[in-house]
N, C-alpha and C positions, 0 to 999 in steps of 0.2 A: 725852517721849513724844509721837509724832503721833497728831492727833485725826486720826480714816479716819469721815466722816461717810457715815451709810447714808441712803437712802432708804426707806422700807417701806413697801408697797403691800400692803394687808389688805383682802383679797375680802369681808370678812362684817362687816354690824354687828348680827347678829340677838342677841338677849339669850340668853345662852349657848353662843353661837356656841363652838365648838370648837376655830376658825382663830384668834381673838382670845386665847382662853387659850393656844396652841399660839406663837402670837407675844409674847405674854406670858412664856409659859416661856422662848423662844430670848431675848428680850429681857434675863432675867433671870439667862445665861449668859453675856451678852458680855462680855469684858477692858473697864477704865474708859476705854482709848482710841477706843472705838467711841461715837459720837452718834448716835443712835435718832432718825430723822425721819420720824414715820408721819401725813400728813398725813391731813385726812377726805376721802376719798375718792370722798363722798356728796355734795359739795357743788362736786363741781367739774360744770359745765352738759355736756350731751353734745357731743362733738366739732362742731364746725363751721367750715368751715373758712374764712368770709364770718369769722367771730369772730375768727379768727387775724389773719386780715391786715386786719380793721381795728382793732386793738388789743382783746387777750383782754382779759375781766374781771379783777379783782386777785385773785380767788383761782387763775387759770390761772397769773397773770404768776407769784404766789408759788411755785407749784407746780412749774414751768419752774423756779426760781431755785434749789428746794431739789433739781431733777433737775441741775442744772449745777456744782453745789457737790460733788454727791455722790461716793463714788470706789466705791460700790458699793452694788448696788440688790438687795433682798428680798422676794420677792413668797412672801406667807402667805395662801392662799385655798380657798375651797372650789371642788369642781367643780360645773359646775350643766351639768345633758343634757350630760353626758361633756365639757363643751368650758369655757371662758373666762368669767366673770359679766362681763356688760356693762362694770362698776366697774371693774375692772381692764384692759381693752382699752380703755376708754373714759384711764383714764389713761394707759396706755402711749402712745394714739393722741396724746393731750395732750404726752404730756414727747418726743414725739418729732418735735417742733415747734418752731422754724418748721425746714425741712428747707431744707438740707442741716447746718445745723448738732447737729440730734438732740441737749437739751442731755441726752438721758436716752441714749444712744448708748453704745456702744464701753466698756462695764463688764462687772465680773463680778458673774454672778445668782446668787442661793443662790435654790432654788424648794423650796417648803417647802405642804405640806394637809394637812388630817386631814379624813376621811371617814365615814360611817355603815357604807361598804361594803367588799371587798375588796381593792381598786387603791388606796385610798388616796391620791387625787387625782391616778394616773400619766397619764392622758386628759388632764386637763389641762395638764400640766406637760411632753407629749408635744404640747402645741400653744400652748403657748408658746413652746420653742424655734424653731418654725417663725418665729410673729411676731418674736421675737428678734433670728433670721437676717436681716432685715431693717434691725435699727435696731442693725446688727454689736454687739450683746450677745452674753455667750457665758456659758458655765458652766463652771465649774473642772470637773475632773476628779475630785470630790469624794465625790460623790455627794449626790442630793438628801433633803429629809427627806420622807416619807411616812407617817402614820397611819394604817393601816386601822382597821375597827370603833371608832371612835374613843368608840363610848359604852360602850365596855368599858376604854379605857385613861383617860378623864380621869371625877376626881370629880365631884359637884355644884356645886361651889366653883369647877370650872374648872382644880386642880392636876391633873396627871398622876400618875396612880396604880400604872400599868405599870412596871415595873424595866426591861426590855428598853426598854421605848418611851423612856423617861429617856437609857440609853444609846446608845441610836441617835442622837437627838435631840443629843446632847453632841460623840458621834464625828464628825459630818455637819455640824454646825458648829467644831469641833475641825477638822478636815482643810481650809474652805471660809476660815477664817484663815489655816493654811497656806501656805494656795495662795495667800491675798493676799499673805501675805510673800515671798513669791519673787517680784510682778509687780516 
């Protein structure tokens, strides 16, 4: 069986963060051939692009290494003022360096949020693809996962509590393996 190593890009580290259990869950559904590489995201310095070319620090260099390795990237986050948390543009801007080779470039994204509110992270994930279109990332045909009210579907613990939210969440990565079998 082929190891298909992921990338995972998790927008939250707040203590009980909803995105973290929510990446948790999908974590805890993938087939054994899938490798889970969710780097700290906290820890990478903000984009600059004097740091690129004169050699990143080693936590960029690793980071770049595990975006070039990867054959498919996950981005689990929350929405913050309807658009993108620093954290995760700030990585995408990283793995999509040094340019033109983009080692985070040209995969398929599963986009995945759970939210407190209605859209359940669609703002977001409606401006991701934008940044995307650029670093020719795409998305299957899948369709993405999306939480609403999300303190009505996960417990305290962080499991998911909702029957519907369980199978959405199974169908949406169910279908987004799929669609990798066929690339």
């Amino acid at each position: 069986m082929k190891t298909i190593k992921l990338l995972v890009l998790v927008g939250s580290n707040r203590k009980g963060s909803y995105n973290v259990a929510l990446a948790q869950h999908i974590k805890s559904l993938l087939p054994p051939e899938f490798e889970w590489n969710a780097p700290d995201l906290f820890q990478l310095p903000f984009y600059n692009d004097d740091l690129q070319n004169s050699g990143p620090p080693s936590q960029v260099t690793a980071f770049q290494q595990l975006a070039r390795e990867s054959q498919a990237l996950f981005v689990i986050s929350p929405e913050y003022n309807w658009g993108i948390p620093a954290v995760i543009k700030n990585a995408i801007d990283w793995g999509s360096r040094p340019w033109p080779q983009c080692p985070m470039g040209k995969k398929p994204v599963l986009l995945a949020g759970a939210s407190a509110g209605p859209l359940g992270t669609g703002r977001l994930q409606l401006a991701l693809r934008q940044v995307f279109a650029c670093t020719k990332n795409y998305t299957l045909d899948t369709g993405d996962i999306l939480v609403s009210f999300a303190s009505k579907k996960f417990d305290s613990m962080g499991k998911i509590i909702d029957d519907d939210t369980k199978i959405a969440v199974k169908k949406n990565l169910d279908l987004f393996i799929t669609g990798l079998n066929k690339l």
